[in-house]
C-alpha positions as a Markdown table, in Angstrom:
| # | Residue | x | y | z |
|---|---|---|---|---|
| 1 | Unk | 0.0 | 0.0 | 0.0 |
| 2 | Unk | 3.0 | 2.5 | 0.7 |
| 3 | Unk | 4.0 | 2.3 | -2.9 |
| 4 | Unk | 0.2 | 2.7 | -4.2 |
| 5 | Unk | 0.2 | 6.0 | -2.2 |
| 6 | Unk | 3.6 | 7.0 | -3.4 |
| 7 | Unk | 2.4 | 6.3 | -6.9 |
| 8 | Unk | -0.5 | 8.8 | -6.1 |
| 9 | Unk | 1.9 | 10.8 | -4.9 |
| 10 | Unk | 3.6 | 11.5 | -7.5 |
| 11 | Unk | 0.3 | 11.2 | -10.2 |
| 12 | Unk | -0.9 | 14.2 | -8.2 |
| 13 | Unk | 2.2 | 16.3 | -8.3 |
| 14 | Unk | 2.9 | 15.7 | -12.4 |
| 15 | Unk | -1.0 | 16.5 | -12.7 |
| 16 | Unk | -0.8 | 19.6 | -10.6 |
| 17 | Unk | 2.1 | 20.4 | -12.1 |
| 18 | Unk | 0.5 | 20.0 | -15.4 |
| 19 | Unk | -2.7 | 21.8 | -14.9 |
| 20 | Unk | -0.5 | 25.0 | -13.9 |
| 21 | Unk | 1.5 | 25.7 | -16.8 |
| 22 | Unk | -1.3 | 24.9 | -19.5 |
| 23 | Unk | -4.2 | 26.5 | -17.6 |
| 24 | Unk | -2.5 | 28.5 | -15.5 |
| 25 | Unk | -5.8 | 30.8 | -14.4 |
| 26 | Unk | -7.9 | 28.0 | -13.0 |
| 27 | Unk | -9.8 | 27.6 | -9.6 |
| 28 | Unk | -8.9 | 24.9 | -7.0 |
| 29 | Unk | -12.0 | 22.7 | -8.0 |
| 30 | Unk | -10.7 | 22.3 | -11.2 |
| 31 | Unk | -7.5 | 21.0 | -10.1 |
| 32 | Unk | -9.7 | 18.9 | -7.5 |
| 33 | Unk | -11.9 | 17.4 | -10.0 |
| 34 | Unk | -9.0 | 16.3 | -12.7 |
| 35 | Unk | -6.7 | 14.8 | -10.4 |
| 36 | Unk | -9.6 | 13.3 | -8.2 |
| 37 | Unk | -10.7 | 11.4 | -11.6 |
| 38 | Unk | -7.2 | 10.5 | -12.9 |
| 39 | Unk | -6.8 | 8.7 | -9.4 |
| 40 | Unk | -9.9 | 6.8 | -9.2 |
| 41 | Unk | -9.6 | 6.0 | -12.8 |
| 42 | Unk | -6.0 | 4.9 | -13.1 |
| 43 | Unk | -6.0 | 3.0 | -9.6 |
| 44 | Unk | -6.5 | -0.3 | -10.4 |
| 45 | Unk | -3.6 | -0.1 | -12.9 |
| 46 | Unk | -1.7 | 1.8 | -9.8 |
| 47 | Unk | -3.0 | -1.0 | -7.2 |
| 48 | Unk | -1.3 | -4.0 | -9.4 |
| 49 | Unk | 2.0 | -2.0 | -10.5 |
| 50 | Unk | 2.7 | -1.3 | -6.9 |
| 51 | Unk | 2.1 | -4.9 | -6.3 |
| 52 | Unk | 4.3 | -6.2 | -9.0 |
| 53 | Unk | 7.1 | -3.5 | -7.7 |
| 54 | Unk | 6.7 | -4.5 | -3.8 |
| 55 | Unk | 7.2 | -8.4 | -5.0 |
| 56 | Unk | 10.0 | -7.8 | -7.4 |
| 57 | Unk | 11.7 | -5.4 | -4.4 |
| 58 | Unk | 10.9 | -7.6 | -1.3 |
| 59 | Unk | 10.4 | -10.8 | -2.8 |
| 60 | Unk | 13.4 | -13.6 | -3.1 |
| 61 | Unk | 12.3 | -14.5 | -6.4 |
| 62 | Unk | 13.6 | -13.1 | -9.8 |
| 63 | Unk | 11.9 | -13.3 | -12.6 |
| 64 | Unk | 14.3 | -15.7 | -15.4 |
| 65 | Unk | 12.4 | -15.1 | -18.8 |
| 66 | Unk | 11.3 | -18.0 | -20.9 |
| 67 | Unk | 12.7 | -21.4 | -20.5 |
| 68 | Unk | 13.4 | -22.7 | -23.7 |
């Protein structure tokens, strides 16, 4: 879970970023209701990359590749 939320982390921060230098003159709801959405939509992909990157740091096993 601590890399989901640092994965958020940093989606917020690139999207905030984002949102200021192209539409620089916005109000906070805007910036609350695209970075609210890209969360909730992207979190499954998130949830199961932060998975695959706590097992592949933490885990004893390595992936190999194909056997041939």
């Amino acid at each position: 879970m601590y890399i989901s939320y640092g994965l958020s982390v940093g989606l917020f921060l690139v999207s905030a970023f984002i949102i200021y230098m192209f539409f620089h003159p916005v109000s906070e709801n805007v910036y609350m209701i695209a970075i609210i959405s890209e969360v909730v939509l992207l979190y499954p992909i998130m949830f199961r990359s932060s998975r695959v990157f706590y097992l592949y740091i933490f885990g004893g096993l390595k992936y190999g590749g194909k056997k041939k």
